[in-house]
C-alpha positions as a Markdown table, in Angstrom:
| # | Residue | x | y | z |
|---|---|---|---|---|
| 1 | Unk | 167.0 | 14.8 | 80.5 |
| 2 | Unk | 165.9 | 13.6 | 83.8 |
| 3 | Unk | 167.7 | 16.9 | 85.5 |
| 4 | Unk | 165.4 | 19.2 | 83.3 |
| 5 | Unk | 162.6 | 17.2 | 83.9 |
| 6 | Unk | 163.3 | 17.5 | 88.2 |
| 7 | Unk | 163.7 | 21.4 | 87.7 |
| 8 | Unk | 160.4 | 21.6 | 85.4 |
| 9 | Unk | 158.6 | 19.8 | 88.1 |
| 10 | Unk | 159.9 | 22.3 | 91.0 |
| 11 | Unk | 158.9 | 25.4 | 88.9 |
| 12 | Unk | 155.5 | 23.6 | 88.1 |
| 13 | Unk | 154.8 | 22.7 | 91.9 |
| 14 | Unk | 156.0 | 26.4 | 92.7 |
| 15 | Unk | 153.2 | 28.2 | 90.3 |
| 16 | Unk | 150.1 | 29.1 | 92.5 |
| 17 | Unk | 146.7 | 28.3 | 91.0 |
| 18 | Unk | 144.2 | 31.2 | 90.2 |
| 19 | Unk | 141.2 | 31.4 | 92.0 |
| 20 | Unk | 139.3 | 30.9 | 88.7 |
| 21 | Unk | 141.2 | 27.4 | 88.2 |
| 22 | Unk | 141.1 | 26.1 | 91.4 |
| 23 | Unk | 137.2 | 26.7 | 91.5 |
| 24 | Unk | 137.0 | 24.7 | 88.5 |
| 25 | Unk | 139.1 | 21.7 | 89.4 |
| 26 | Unk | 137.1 | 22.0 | 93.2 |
| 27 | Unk | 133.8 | 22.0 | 90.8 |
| 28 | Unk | 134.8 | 19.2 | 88.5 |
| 29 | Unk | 135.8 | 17.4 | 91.7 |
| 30 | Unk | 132.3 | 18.0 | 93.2 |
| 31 | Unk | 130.2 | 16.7 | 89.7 |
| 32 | Unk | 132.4 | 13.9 | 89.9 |
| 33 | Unk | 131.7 | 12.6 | 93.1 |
| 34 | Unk | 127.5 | 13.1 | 92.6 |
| 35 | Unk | 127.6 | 10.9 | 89.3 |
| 36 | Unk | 128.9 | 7.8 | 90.3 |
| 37 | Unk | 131.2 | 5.9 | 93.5 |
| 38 | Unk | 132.0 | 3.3 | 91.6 |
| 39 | Unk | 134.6 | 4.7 | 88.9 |
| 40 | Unk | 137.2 | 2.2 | 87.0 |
| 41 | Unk | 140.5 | 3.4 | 87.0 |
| 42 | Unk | 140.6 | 4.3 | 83.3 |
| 43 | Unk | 138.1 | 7.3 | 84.3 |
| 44 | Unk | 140.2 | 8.2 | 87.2 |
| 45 | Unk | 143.4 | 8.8 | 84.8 |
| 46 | Unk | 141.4 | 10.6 | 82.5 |
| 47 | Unk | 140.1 | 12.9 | 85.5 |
| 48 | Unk | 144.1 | 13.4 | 86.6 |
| 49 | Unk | 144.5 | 14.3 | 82.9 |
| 50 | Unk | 142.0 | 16.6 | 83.0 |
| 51 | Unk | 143.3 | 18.4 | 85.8 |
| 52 | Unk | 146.8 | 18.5 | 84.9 |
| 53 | Unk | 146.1 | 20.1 | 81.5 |
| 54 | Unk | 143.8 | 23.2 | 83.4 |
| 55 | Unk | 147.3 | 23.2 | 86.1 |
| 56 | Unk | 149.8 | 23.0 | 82.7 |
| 57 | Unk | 147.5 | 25.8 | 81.0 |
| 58 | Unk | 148.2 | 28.0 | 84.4 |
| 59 | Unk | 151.3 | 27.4 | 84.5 |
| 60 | Unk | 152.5 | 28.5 | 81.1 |
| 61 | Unk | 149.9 | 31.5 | 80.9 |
| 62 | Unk | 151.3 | 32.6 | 84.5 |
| 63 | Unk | 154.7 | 31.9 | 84.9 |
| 64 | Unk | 157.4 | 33.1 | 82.2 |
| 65 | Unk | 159.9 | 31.3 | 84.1 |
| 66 | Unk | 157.6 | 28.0 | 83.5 |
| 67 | Unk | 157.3 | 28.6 | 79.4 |
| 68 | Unk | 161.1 | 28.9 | 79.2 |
| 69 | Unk | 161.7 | 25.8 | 81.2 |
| 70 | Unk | 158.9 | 23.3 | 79.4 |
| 71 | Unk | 160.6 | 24.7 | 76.2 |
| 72 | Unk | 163.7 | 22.9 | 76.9 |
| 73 | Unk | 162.9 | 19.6 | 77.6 |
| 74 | Unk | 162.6 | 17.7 | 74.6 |
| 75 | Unk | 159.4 | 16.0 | 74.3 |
| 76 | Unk | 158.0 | 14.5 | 71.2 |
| 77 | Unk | 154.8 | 15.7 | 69.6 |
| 78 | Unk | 152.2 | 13.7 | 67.2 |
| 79 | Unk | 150.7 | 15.4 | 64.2 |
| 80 | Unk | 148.6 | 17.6 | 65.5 |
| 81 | Unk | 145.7 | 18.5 | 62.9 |
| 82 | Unk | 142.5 | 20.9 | 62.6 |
| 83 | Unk | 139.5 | 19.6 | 60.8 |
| 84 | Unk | 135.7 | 20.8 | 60.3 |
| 85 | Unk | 134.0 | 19.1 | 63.0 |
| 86 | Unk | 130.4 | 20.4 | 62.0 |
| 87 | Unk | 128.6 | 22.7 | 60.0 |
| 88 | Unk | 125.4 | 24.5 | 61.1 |
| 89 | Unk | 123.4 | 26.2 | 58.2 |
| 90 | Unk | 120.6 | 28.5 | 57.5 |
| 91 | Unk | 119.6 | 28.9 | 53.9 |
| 92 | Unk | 116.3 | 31.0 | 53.7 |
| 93 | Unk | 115.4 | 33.9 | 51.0 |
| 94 | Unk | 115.9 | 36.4 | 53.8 |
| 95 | Unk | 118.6 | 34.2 | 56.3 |
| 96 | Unk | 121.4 | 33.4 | 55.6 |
| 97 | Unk | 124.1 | 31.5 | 58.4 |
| 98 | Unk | 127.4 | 29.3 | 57.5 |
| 99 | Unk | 128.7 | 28.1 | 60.9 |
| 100 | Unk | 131.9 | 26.2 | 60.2 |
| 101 | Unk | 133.2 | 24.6 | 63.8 |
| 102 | Unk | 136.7 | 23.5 | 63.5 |
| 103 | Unk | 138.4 | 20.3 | 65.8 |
| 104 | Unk | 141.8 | 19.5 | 66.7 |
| 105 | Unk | 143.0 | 16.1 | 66.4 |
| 106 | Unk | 145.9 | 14.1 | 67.1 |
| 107 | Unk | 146.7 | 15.4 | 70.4 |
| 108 | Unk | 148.7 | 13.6 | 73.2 |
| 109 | Unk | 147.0 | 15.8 | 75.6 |
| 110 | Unk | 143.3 | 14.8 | 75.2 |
| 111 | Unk | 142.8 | 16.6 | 78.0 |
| 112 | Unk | 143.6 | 19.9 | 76.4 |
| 113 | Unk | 142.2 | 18.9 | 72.5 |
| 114 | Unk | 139.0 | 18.5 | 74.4 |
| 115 | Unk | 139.2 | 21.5 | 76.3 |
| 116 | Unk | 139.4 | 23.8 | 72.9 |
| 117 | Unk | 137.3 | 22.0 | 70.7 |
| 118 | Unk | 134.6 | 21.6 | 73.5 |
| 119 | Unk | 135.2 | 25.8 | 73.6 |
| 120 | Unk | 135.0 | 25.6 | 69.5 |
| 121 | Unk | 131.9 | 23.8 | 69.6 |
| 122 | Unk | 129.9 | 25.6 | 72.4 |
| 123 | Unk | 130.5 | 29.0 | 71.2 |
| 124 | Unk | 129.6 | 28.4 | 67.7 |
| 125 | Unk | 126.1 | 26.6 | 68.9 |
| 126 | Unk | 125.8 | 29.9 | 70.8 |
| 127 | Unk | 126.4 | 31.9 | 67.7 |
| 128 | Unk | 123.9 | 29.8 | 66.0 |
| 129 | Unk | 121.5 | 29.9 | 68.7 |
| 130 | Unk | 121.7 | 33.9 | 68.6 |
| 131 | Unk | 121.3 | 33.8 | 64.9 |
| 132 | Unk | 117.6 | 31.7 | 64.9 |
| 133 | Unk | 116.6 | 34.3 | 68.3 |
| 134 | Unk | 117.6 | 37.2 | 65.4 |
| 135 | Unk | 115.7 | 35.9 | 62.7 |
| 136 | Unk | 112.4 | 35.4 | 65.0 |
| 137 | Unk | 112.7 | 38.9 | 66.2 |
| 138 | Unk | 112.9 | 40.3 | 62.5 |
| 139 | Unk | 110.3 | 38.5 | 61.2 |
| 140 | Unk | 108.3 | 40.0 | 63.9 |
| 141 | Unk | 109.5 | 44.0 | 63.2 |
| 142 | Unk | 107.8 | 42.9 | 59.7 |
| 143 | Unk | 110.9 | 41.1 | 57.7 |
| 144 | Unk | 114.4 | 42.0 | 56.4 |
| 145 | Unk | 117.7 | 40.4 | 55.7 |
| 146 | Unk | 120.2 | 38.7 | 57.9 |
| 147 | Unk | 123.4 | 36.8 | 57.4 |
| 148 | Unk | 126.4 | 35.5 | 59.4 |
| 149 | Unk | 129.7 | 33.1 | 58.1 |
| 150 | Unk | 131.8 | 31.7 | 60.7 |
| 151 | Unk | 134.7 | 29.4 | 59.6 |
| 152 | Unk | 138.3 | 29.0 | 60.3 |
| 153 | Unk | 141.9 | 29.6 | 58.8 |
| 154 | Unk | 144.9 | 27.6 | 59.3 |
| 155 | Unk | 147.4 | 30.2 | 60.0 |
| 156 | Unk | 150.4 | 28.1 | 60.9 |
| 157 | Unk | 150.8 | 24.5 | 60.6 |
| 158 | Unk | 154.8 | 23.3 | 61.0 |
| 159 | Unk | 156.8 | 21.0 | 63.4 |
| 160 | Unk | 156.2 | 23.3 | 66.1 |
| 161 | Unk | 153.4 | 25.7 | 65.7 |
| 162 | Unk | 149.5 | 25.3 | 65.0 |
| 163 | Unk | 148.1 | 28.8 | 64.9 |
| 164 | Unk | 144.4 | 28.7 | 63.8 |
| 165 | Unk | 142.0 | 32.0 | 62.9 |
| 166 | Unk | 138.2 | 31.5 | 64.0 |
| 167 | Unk | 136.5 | 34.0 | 62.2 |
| 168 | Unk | 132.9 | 35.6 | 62.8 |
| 169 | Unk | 131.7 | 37.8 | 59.4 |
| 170 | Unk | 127.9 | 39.7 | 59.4 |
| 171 | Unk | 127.0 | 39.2 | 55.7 |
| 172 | Unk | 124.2 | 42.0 | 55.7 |
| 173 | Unk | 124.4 | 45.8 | 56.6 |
| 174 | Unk | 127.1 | 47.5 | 57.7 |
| 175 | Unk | 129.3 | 44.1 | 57.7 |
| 176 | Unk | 131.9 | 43.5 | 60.5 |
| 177 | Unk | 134.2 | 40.8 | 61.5 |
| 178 | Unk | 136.4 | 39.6 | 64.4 |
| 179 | Unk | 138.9 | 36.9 | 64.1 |
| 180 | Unk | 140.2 | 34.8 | 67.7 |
| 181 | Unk | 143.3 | 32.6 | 67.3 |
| 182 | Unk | 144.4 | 29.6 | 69.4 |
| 183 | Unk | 148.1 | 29.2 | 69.2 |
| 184 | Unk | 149.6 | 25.8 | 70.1 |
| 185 | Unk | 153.0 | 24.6 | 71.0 |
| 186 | Unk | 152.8 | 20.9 | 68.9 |
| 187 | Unk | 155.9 | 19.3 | 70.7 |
| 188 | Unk | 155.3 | 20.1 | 74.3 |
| 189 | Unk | 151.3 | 20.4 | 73.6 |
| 190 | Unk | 150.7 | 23.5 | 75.0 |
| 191 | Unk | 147.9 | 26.5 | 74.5 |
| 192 | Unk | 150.5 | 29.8 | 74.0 |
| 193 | Unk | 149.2 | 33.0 | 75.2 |
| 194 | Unk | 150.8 | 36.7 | 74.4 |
| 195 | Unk | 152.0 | 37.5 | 78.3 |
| 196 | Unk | 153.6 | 33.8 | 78.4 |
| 197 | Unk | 156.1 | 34.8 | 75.7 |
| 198 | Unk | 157.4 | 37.7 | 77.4 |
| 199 | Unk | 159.5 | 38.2 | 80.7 |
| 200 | Unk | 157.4 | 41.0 | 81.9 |
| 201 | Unk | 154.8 | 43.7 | 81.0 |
| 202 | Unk | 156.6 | 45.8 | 79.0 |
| 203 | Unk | 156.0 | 44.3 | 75.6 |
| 204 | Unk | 152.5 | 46.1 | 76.1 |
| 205 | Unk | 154.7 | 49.7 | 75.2 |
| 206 | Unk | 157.2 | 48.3 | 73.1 |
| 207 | Unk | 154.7 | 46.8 | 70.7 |
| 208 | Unk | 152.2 | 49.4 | 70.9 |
| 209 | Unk | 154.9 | 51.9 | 69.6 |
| 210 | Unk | 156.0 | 49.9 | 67.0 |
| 211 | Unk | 152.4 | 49.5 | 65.8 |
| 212 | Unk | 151.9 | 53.2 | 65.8 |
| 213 | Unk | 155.3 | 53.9 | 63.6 |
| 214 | Unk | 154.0 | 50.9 | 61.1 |
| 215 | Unk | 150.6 | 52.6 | 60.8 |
| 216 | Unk | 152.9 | 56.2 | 59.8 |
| 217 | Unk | 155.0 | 54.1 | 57.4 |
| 218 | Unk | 151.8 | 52.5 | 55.8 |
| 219 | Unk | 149.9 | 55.6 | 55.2 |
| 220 | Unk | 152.6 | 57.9 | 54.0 |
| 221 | Unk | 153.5 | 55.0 | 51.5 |
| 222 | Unk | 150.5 | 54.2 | 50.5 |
| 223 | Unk | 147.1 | 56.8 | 50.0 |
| 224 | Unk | 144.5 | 54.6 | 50.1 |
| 225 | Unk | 145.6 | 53.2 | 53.6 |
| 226 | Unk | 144.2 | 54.7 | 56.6 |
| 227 | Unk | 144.5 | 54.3 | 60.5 |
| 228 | Unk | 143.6 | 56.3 | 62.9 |
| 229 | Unk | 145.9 | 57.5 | 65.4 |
| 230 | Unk | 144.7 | 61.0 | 66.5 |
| 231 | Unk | 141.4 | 61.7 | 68.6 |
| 232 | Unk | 139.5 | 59.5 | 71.3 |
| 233 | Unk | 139.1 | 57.0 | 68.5 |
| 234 | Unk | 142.8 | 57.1 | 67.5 |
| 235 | Unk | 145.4 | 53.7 | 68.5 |
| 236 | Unk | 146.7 | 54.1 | 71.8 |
| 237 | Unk | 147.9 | 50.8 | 72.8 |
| 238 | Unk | 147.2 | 47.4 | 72.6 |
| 239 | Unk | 145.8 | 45.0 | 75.6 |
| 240 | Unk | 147.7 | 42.4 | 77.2 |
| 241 | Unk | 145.8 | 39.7 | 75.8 |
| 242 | Unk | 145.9 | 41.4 | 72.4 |
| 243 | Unk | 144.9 | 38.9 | 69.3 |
| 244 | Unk | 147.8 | 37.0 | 67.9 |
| 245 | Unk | 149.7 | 34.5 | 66.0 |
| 246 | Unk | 153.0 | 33.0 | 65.5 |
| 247 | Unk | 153.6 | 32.5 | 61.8 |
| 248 | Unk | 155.6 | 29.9 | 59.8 |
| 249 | Unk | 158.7 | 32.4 | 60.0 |
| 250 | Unk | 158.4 | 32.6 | 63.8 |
| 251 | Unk | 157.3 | 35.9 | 63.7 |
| 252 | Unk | 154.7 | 37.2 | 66.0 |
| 253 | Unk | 152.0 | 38.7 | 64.0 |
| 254 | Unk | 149.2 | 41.4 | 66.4 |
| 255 | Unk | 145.8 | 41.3 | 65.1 |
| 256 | Unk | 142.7 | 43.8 | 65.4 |
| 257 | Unk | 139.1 | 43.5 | 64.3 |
| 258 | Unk | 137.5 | 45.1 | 61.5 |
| 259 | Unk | 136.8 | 48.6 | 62.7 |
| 260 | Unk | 139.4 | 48.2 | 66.0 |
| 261 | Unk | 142.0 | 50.9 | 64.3 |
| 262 | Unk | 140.8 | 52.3 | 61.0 |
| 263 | Unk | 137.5 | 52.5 | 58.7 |
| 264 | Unk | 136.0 | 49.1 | 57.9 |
| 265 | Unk | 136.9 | 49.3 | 54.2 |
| 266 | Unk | 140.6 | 48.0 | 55.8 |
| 267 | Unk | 138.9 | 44.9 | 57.0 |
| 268 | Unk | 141.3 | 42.8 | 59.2 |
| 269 | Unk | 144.6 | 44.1 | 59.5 |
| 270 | Unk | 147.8 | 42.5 | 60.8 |
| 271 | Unk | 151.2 | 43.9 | 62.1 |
| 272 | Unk | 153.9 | 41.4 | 62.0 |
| 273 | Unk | 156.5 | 43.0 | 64.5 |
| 274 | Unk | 159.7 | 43.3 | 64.4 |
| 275 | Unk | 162.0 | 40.6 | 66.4 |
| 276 | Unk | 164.9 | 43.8 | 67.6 |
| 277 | Unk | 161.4 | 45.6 | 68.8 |
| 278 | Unk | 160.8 | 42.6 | 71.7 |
| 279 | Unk | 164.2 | 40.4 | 71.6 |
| 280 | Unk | 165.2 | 41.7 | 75.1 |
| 281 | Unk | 161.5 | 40.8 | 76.5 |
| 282 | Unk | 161.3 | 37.5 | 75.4 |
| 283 | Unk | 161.5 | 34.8 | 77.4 |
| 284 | Unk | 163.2 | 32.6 | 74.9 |
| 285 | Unk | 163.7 | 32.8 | 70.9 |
| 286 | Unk | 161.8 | 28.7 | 70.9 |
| 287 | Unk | 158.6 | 29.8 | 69.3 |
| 288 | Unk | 159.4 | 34.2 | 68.2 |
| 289 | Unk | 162.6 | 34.6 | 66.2 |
Protein backbone atom coordinates (compact mmCIF):
# COMPACT_ATOMS: atom_id res chain seq x y z
CA UNK A 1 0.00 0.00 0.00
CA UNK A 2 2.47 2.53 1.10
CA UNK A 3 4.77 1.50 -2.16
CA UNK A 4 1.79 2.48 -4.51
CA UNK A 5 0.97 5.34 -2.64
CA UNK A 6 5.13 6.64 -3.07
CA UNK A 7 4.91 5.85 -6.89
CA UNK A 8 1.26 7.76 -7.17
CA UNK A 9 2.93 10.64 -5.50
CA UNK A 10 6.07 10.74 -8.08
CA UNK A 11 3.79 10.45 -11.14
CA UNK A 12 1.45 13.25 -9.48
CA UNK A 13 4.56 15.62 -8.66
CA UNK A 14 5.82 14.80 -12.33
CA UNK A 15 2.38 16.03 -14.20
CA UNK A 16 2.91 19.75 -15.26
CA UNK A 17 0.02 22.09 -14.65
CA UNK A 18 -1.78 23.83 -17.57
CA UNK A 19 -1.62 27.29 -17.98
CA UNK A 20 -5.38 27.53 -17.50
CA UNK A 21 -5.00 25.79 -13.94
CA UNK A 22 -2.16 27.42 -12.72
CA UNK A 23 -3.85 30.86 -13.46
CA UNK A 24 -6.65 29.72 -11.36
CA UNK A 25 -4.90 28.44 -8.37
CA UNK A 26 -2.45 31.97 -8.82
CA UNK A 27 -6.09 33.84 -8.88
CA UNK A 28 -7.59 31.98 -5.99
CA UNK A 29 -4.33 32.70 -4.19
CA UNK A 30 -4.59 36.48 -5.00
CA UNK A 31 -8.65 36.77 -3.74
CA UNK A 32 -7.49 35.06 -0.81
CA UNK A 33 -4.96 37.18 0.31
CA UNK A 34 -7.31 40.64 -0.35
CA UNK A 35 -10.19 39.14 1.98
CA UNK A 36 -8.73 38.63 5.12
CA UNK A 37 -4.81 38.19 7.01
CA UNK A 38 -6.20 36.68 9.72
CA UNK A 39 -7.43 33.10 8.49
CA UNK A 40 -7.87 30.01 11.13
CA UNK A 41 -6.40 27.04 10.09
CA UNK A 42 -9.59 25.18 9.23
CA UNK A 43 -9.84 27.80 6.15
CA UNK A 44 -6.33 27.15 5.30
CA UNK A 45 -7.00 23.21 4.82
CA UNK A 46 -9.99 23.82 2.98
CA UNK A 47 -7.85 26.28 0.57
CA UNK A 48 -5.11 23.16 0.24
CA UNK A 49 -8.17 21.04 -0.53
CA UNK A 50 -9.23 23.19 -2.94
CA UNK A 51 -6.10 23.25 -4.78
CA UNK A 52 -5.37 19.70 -4.63
CA UNK A 53 -8.69 18.69 -6.21
CA UNK A 54 -8.04 21.53 -9.45
CA UNK A 55 -4.01 19.60 -9.41
CA UNK A 56 -5.94 15.85 -8.99
CA UNK A 57 -8.52 16.95 -11.83
CA UNK A 58 -5.15 17.77 -14.13
CA UNK A 59 -3.64 15.12 -13.34
CA UNK A 60 -6.07 12.43 -14.32
CA UNK A 61 -7.48 14.53 -17.46
CA UNK A 62 -3.65 14.86 -18.55
CA UNK A 63 -1.76 12.01 -17.72
CA UNK A 64 -2.94 8.37 -18.78
CA UNK A 65 -0.06 7.13 -16.90
CA UNK A 66 -1.70 9.03 -13.63
CA UNK A 67 -5.40 7.39 -14.14
CA UNK A 68 -3.88 3.95 -14.31
CA UNK A 69 -1.77 4.45 -11.22
CA UNK A 70 -4.64 6.24 -8.79
CA UNK A 71 -6.79 3.18 -10.06
CA UNK A 72 -4.73 0.80 -8.16
CA UNK A 73 -4.51 2.07 -4.86
CA UNK A 74 -7.31 1.03 -2.95
CA UNK A 75 -8.97 3.80 -1.35
CA UNK A 76 -12.39 3.73 0.12
CA UNK A 77 -15.26 5.81 -1.19
CA UNK A 78 -18.61 7.12 0.74
CA UNK A 79 -21.95 6.92 -0.88
CA UNK A 80 -21.78 9.27 -3.28
CA UNK A 81 -25.40 10.60 -4.18
CA UNK A 82 -27.17 13.23 -6.77
CA UNK A 83 -30.12 15.16 -5.54
CA UNK A 84 -32.31 18.22 -6.85
CA UNK A 85 -30.71 21.06 -5.30
CA UNK A 86 -33.20 23.71 -6.71
CA UNK A 87 -35.87 24.31 -9.04
CA UNK A 88 -36.31 27.55 -11.00
CA UNK A 89 -39.80 27.93 -12.79
CA UNK A 90 -41.72 29.96 -15.14
CA UNK A 91 -45.39 29.20 -15.49
CA UNK A 92 -47.04 31.96 -17.78
CA UNK A 93 -49.87 31.31 -20.58
CA UNK A 94 -47.19 32.04 -23.21
CA UNK A 95 -43.76 30.88 -20.89
CA UNK A 96 -43.00 28.14 -20.01
CA UNK A 97 -39.33 27.10 -18.00
CA UNK A 98 -38.58 23.92 -15.64
CA UNK A 99 -35.02 24.36 -14.44
CA UNK A 100 -34.13 21.24 -12.46
CA UNK A 101 -30.38 21.87 -10.87
CA UNK A 102 -28.98 18.63 -9.57
CA UNK A 103 -26.17 18.40 -6.37
CA UNK A 104 -23.80 15.83 -5.42
CA UNK A 105 -23.54 14.80 -2.05
CA UNK A 106 -21.60 12.56 0.11
CA UNK A 107 -18.29 13.30 -1.20
CA UNK A 108 -14.87 12.94 0.61
CA UNK A 109 -13.49 15.42 -1.79
CA UNK A 110 -15.57 18.57 -0.92
CA UNK A 111 -13.32 20.26 -2.84
CA UNK A 112 -14.37 18.60 -6.01
CA UNK A 113 -18.43 18.12 -5.03
CA UNK A 114 -18.24 21.81 -4.75
CA UNK A 115 -16.49 22.44 -7.81
CA UNK A 116 -19.39 20.50 -10.06
CA UNK A 117 -22.31 21.49 -8.29
CA UNK A 118 -21.05 25.19 -8.09
CA UNK A 119 -20.70 24.52 -12.17
CA UNK A 120 -24.48 22.77 -11.88
CA UNK A 121 -25.81 25.70 -10.25
CA UNK A 122 -24.21 28.72 -12.20
CA UNK A 123 -25.00 27.46 -15.55
CA UNK A 124 -28.48 26.61 -14.87
CA UNK A 125 -29.06 30.34 -13.28
CA UNK A 126 -27.54 31.39 -16.62
CA UNK A 127 -30.02 29.28 -18.56
CA UNK A 128 -32.67 30.78 -16.54
CA UNK A 129 -31.32 34.22 -16.78
CA UNK A 130 -31.37 33.78 -20.74
CA UNK A 131 -34.84 32.44 -20.59
CA UNK A 132 -36.53 35.78 -18.64
CA UNK A 133 -34.01 38.15 -21.36
CA UNK A 134 -36.09 35.74 -24.20
CA UNK A 135 -39.36 36.27 -22.91
CA UNK A 136 -38.87 40.34 -22.55
CA UNK A 137 -37.64 40.40 -26.13
CA UNK A 138 -40.83 38.43 -27.41
CA UNK A 139 -43.17 40.26 -25.65
CA UNK A 140 -41.67 43.28 -27.36
CA UNK A 141 -41.73 41.64 -31.27
CA UNK A 142 -45.67 41.57 -30.11
CA UNK A 143 -45.97 38.06 -28.16
CA UNK A 144 -45.50 34.26 -28.88
CA UNK A 145 -44.69 31.12 -27.12
CA UNK A 146 -41.56 29.99 -25.38
CA UNK A 147 -40.52 27.05 -23.36
CA UNK A 148 -37.42 25.34 -21.97
CA UNK A 149 -37.00 21.95 -19.42
CA UNK A 150 -33.77 21.35 -17.99
CA UNK A 151 -33.44 18.34 -15.48
CA UNK A 152 -31.09 15.47 -14.95
CA UNK A 153 -30.78 11.60 -15.37
CA UNK A 154 -28.97 9.25 -13.21
CA UNK A 155 -27.20 7.26 -15.75
CA UNK A 156 -25.09 5.09 -13.56
CA UNK A 157 -25.08 4.76 -9.91
CA UNK A 158 -22.92 1.45 -8.54
CA UNK A 159 -19.87 0.86 -6.24
CA UNK A 160 -17.75 2.51 -8.65
CA UNK A 161 -19.39 4.78 -11.10
CA UNK A 162 -21.75 7.88 -10.84
CA UNK A 163 -22.57 8.94 -14.46
CA UNK A 164 -25.19 11.67 -14.49
CA UNK A 165 -27.07 13.22 -17.88
CA UNK A 166 -27.83 17.18 -17.54
CA UNK A 167 -30.26 17.71 -20.08
CA UNK A 168 -31.40 21.11 -21.84
CA UNK A 169 -34.95 20.46 -24.01
CA UNK A 170 -36.73 23.74 -26.10
CA UNK A 171 -40.37 22.96 -25.57
CA UNK A 172 -41.64 25.26 -28.45
CA UNK A 173 -40.79 25.28 -32.27
CA UNK A 174 -38.58 23.29 -33.87
CA UNK A 175 -37.54 21.52 -30.37
CA UNK A 176 -33.92 20.53 -29.76
CA UNK A 177 -31.95 19.09 -26.98
CA UNK A 178 -28.33 18.54 -25.68
CA UNK A 179 -27.48 16.34 -22.94
CA UNK A 180 -23.70 16.92 -20.87
CA UNK A 181 -22.62 14.03 -18.54
CA UNK A 182 -20.25 14.17 -15.54
CA UNK A 183 -18.72 10.85 -14.89
CA UNK A 184 -17.21 10.14 -11.45
CA UNK A 185 -14.84 7.56 -10.12
CA UNK A 186 -16.81 6.92 -6.48
CA UNK A 187 -13.83 5.15 -4.79
CA UNK A 188 -10.86 7.24 -5.62
CA UNK A 189 -13.31 10.46 -6.11
CA UNK A 190 -12.30 11.47 -9.28
CA UNK A 191 -14.12 13.56 -12.42
CA UNK A 192 -13.33 10.91 -15.59
CA UNK A 193 -12.83 12.45 -18.87
CA UNK A 194 -12.88 10.51 -22.39
CA UNK A 195 -8.83 11.17 -23.23
CA UNK A 196 -8.03 9.93 -19.52
CA UNK A 197 -9.30 6.42 -20.35
CA UNK A 198 -7.19 5.94 -23.22
CA UNK A 199 -3.25 5.55 -23.75
CA UNK A 200 -3.19 7.80 -26.60
CA UNK A 201 -5.19 9.59 -29.37
CA UNK A 202 -6.09 7.00 -31.39
CA UNK A 203 -9.41 6.00 -29.78
CA UNK A 204 -10.60 9.29 -31.80
CA UNK A 205 -10.35 6.74 -35.25
CA UNK A 206 -11.10 3.60 -33.68
CA UNK A 207 -14.38 4.81 -32.24
CA UNK A 208 -15.36 6.93 -34.94
CA UNK A 209 -15.28 3.85 -37.30
CA UNK A 210 -17.07 1.81 -35.17
CA UNK A 211 -19.77 4.46 -34.99
CA UNK A 212 -20.04 4.71 -38.64
CA UNK A 213 -20.44 0.63 -39.11
CA UNK A 214 -23.26 0.82 -36.18
CA UNK A 215 -25.10 3.63 -37.96
CA UNK A 216 -24.90 0.94 -41.47
CA UNK A 217 -26.06 -1.85 -39.23
CA UNK A 218 -28.99 0.28 -37.75
CA UNK A 219 -30.38 1.58 -40.87
CA UNK A 220 -30.18 -1.48 -43.04
CA UNK A 221 -32.03 -3.33 -40.01
CA UNK A 222 -34.29 -1.10 -39.39
CA UNK A 223 -36.33 1.60 -42.06
CA UNK A 224 -37.39 4.05 -39.99
CA UNK A 225 -33.75 4.75 -38.66
CA UNK A 226 -31.77 7.31 -40.28
CA UNK A 227 -28.16 8.82 -39.93
CA UNK A 228 -26.41 10.60 -42.01
CA UNK A 229 -23.14 9.64 -43.18
CA UNK A 230 -22.69 11.08 -46.80
CA UNK A 231 -22.41 14.92 -47.71
CA UNK A 232 -20.83 17.91 -45.62
CA UNK A 233 -23.49 17.15 -43.08
CA UNK A 234 -22.69 13.37 -42.95
CA UNK A 235 -20.60 11.76 -39.56
CA UNK A 236 -17.04 12.02 -39.91
CA UNK A 237 -15.60 11.61 -36.56
CA UNK A 238 -16.16 12.30 -33.22
CA UNK A 239 -14.08 15.02 -30.94
CA UNK A 240 -11.85 14.22 -28.33
CA UNK A 241 -13.91 15.41 -25.72
CA UNK A 242 -16.93 13.69 -27.29
CA UNK A 243 -20.15 13.27 -24.73
CA UNK A 244 -20.05 10.17 -22.75
CA UNK A 245 -20.85 7.73 -20.09
CA UNK A 246 -19.71 4.62 -18.47
CA UNK A 247 -22.78 2.37 -17.83
CA UNK A 248 -23.67 -0.17 -15.10
CA UNK A 249 -22.02 -2.88 -17.43
CA UNK A 250 -18.75 -0.94 -17.78
CA UNK A 251 -19.41 -0.16 -21.06
CA UNK A 252 -18.55 3.08 -22.60
CA UNK A 253 -21.60 4.52 -24.09
CA UNK A 254 -20.77 8.00 -27.04
CA UNK A 255 -23.42 10.44 -27.01
CA UNK A 256 -24.60 13.17 -29.61
CA UNK A 257 -27.20 15.87 -29.45
CA UNK A 258 -30.38 15.94 -31.10
CA UNK A 259 -29.71 16.92 -34.62
CA UNK A 260 -25.60 16.13 -34.24
CA UNK A 261 -25.86 12.99 -36.78
CA UNK A 262 -29.39 12.42 -38.13
CA UNK A 263 -32.98 14.28 -38.44
CA UNK A 264 -34.30 15.44 -35.05
CA UNK A 265 -37.23 12.89 -35.13
CA UNK A 266 -34.05 10.47 -33.76
CA UNK A 267 -33.83 12.68 -30.71
CA UNK A 268 -30.77 11.62 -28.62
CA UNK A 269 -28.98 8.78 -29.78
CA UNK A 270 -26.33 6.62 -28.01
CA UNK A 271 -23.65 4.10 -29.27
CA UNK A 272 -22.46 1.78 -26.74
CA UNK A 273 -19.08 0.57 -28.25
CA UNK A 274 -17.68 -2.38 -28.36
CA UNK A 275 -14.81 -3.36 -25.68
CA UNK A 276 -12.47 -5.51 -28.78
CA UNK A 277 -13.01 -1.90 -30.74
CA UNK A 278 -10.64 0.04 -27.86
CA UNK A 279 -9.25 -2.86 -25.50
CA UNK A 280 -5.64 -2.21 -26.79
CA UNK A 281 -6.05 1.73 -26.08
CA UNK A 282 -7.11 1.56 -22.78
CA UNK A 283 -5.28 2.47 -20.12
CA UNK A 284 -6.74 -0.12 -17.85
CA UNK A 285 -10.04 -2.34 -17.88
CA UNK A 286 -10.93 -0.55 -13.83
CA UNK A 287 -13.79 1.58 -15.10
CA UNK A 288 -14.47 0.12 -19.38
CA UNK A 289 -14.77 -3.68 -19.63
Amino acid sequence: MSEQLDHLKRKYKDIPIPKELDSIVKNAIKQGKKKRKRVNWTKKLIGAGAAAAILMIAGINTSPAFAKAISNVPLVGSLVKVLTFTEFTVNEETAKANIKVPAITNMDNKALETAINNKYLEENKKLYNDFKDEMEEVKKSGGGHIGVESGYEVKTDNNQILAIGRYVANTVGTSSTTFTYNTIDKQNQLLITLPSLFKDNSYIQLISENIKEQMKQQMKSDSDKTYWLDGEMGFKTITHDQSFYINNNGKLVISFNKYDVAPGYMGVVEFIIPIKVIADVLVSNVYVK
